[in-house]
C-alpha positions as CSV (number, residue, x, y, z in Angstrom):
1,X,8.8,5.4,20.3
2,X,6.4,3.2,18.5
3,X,4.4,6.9,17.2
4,X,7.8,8.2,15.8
5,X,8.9,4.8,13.8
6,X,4.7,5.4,12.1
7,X,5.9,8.9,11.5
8,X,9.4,7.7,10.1
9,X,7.9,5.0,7.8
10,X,6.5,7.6,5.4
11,X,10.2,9.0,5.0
12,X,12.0,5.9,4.1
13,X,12.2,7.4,0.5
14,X,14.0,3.8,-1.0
15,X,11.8,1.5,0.8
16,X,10.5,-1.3,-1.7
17,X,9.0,-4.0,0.3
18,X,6.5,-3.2,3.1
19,X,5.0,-6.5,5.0
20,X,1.7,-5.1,7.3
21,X,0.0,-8.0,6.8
22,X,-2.2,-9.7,10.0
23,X,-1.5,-6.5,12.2
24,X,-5.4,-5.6,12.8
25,X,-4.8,-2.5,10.7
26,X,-8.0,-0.7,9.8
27,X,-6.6,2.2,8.0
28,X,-3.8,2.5,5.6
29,X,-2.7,6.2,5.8
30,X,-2.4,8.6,2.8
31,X,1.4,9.3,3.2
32,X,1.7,5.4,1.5
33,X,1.9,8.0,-1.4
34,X,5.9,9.0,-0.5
35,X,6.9,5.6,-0.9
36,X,7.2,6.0,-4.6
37,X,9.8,3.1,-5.2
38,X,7.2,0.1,-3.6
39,X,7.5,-2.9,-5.3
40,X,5.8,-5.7,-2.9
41,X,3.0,-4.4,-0.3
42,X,1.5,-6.9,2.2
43,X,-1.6,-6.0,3.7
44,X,-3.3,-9.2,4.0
45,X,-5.2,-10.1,7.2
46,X,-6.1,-6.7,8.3
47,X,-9.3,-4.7,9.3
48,X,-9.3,-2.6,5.9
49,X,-12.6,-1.0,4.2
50,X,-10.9,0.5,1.7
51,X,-7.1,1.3,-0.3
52,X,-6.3,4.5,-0.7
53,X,-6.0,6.1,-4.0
54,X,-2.9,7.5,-3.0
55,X,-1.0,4.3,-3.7
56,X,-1.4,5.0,-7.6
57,X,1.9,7.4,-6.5
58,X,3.9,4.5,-6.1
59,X,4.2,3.9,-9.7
60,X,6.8,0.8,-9.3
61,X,4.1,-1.0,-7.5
62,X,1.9,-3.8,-9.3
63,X,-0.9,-6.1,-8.8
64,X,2.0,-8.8,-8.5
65,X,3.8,-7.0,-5.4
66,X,0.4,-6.3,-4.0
67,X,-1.0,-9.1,-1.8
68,X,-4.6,-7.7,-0.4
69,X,-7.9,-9.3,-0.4
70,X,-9.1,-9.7,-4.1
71,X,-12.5,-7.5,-3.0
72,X,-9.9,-4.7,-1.0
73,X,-8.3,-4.3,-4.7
74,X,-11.5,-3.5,-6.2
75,X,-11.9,-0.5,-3.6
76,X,-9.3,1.4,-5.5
77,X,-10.1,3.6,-8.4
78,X,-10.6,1.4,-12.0
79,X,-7.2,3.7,-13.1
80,X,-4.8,2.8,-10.3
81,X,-6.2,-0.7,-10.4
82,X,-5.0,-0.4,-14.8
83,X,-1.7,1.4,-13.9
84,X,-0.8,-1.5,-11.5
85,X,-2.0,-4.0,-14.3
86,X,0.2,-3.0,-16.3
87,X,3.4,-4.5,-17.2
């Protein structure tokens, strides 16, 4: 059950808030990118290296909705980071 609600996440076309946070995540998959309408991401707490360019799809989403660790923000590319800058 739990491997088909991970697979079902990515398709939740209208999602807009998305709380991960403190879950011992180490990797935050790719398919982030189909949640296009993302306006507050938590992610805090977790095991991450990295952010995944692929949340510069989810154009609706700004530094203001995304609470990471300040260094896991500077992982993404200097673009994204602009585009989620801006107001």
């Amino acid at each position: 059950m739990l491997n088909n609600l991970k697979k079902m996440l990515f398709f939740c076309k209208k999602l807009k808030t998305l709380k991960l946070g403190r879950n011992m995540l180490s990797v935050l998959s790719p398919k982030i990118s189909f949640l296009g309408v993302l306006t507050h991401l938590e992610l805090k707490g977790n095991h991450f290296e990295f952010l995944p360019a692929e949340l510069g799809y989810c154009r609706t989403l700004k530094c203001s909705g995304l609470v990471v660790e300040d260094v896991l923000f500077e992982t993404l590319p200097s673009d994204i980071r602009e585009q989620m800058q801006a107001e």
